[in-house]
C-alpha positions in Angstrom: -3.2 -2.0 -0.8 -0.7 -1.5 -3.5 -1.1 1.3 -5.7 0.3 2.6 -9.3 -1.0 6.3 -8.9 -4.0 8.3 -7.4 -6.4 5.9 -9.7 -5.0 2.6 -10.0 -4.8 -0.1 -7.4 -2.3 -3.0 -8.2 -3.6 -5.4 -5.5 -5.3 -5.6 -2.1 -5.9 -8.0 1.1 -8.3 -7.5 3.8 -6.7 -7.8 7.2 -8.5 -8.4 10.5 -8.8 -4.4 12.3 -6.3 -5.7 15.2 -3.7 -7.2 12.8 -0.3 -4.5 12.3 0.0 -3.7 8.4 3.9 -5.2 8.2 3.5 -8.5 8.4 0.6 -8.1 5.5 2.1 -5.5 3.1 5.0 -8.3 2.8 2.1 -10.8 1.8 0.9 -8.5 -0.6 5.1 -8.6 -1.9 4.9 -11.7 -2.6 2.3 -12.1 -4.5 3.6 -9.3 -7.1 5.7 -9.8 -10.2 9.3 -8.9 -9.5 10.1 -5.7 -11.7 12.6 -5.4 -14.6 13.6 -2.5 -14.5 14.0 -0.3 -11.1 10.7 0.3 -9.7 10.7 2.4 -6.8 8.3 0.7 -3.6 6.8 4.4 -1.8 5.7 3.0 1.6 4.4 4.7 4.4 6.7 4.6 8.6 4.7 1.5 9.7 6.4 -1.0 6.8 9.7 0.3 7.8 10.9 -2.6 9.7 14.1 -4.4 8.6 12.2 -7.4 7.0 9.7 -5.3 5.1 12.8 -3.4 3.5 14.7 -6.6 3.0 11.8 -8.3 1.3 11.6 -5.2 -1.4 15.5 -5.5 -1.9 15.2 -9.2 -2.7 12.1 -9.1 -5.1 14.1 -6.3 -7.1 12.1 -3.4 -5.6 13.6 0.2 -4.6 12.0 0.6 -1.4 11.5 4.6 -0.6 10.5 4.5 3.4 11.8 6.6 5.9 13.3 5.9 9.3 11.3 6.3 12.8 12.8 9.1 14.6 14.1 7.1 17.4 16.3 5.0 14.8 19.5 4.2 16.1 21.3 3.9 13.0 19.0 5.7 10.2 19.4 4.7 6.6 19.1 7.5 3.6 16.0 7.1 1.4 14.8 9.8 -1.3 12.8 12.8 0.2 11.3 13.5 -3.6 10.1 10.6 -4.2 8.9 9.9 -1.1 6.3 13.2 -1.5 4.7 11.6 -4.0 3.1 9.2 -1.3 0.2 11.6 -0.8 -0.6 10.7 -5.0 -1.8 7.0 -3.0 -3.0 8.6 -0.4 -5.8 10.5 -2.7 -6.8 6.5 -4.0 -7.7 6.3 -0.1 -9.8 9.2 -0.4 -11.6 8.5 -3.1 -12.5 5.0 -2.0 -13.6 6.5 1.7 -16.0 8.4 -0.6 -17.9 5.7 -0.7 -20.4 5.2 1.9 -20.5 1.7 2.0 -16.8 1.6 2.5 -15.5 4.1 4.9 -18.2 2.8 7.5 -18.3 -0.9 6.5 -21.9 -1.9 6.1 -20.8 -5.6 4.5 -20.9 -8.1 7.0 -19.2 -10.9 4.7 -15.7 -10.3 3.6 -16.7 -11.3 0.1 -19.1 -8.7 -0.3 -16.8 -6.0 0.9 -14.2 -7.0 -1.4 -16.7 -7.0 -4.3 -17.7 -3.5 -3.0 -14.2 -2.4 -3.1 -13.6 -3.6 -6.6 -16.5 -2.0 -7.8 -15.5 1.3 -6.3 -11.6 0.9 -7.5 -13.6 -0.3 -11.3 -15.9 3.2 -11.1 -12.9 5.5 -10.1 -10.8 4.0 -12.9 -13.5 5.3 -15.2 -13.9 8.8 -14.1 
């Protein structure tokens, strides 16, 4: 999931529970609008892999990420912005509110995804 603050979700893909997150948070790159201006791409440790970051630089993106600790050569990233991760991580939260979510009761993707827009339509509006 992509997300603009603690209530707004960009976009989103559903991803098989076995599949790692890289290789589908830079599908979900792609299919955003390059920025204009310098927007700043807060991701969480598992999308810090070289092509993940590379991806960002090319679609004009500012990717905030930091290194894993066993890193051989680390690259700086900013510490303040990065805090302001845990403003997406309360969109999680909210949506995990949601019975029907957190446990996964849809047995068609469709209907979970409808689901999920509903709950992302109802938070907007609180």
């Amino acid at each position: 999931m992509v997300a603009a603050d603690a209530r707004t979700a960009i976009t989103f893909r559903l991803s098989p529970g076995h599949a790692h997150d890289d290789p589908e948070g830079r599908r979900l790159l792609h299919t955003m609008v390059p920025p204009t201006s310098q927007v700043y791409l807060i991701m969480d440790r598992a999308y810090e892999g070289k092509e993940t970051r590379q991806l960002a630089l090319e679609l004009g993106f500012t990717p905030v990420v930091p290194p894993k600790q066993n890193r051989i050569s680390p690259w700086e990233y900013d510490q303040a912005m990065y805090r302001r991760r845990n403003e997406i991580k309360r969109l999680f939260r909210r949506l995990k509110g949601f019975r029907r979510i957190f446990s996964r009761f849809d047995k068609l993707d469709v209907m979970f995804i409808a689901f999920i827009h509903f709950a992302l339509i109802v938070e907007a509006l609180r």
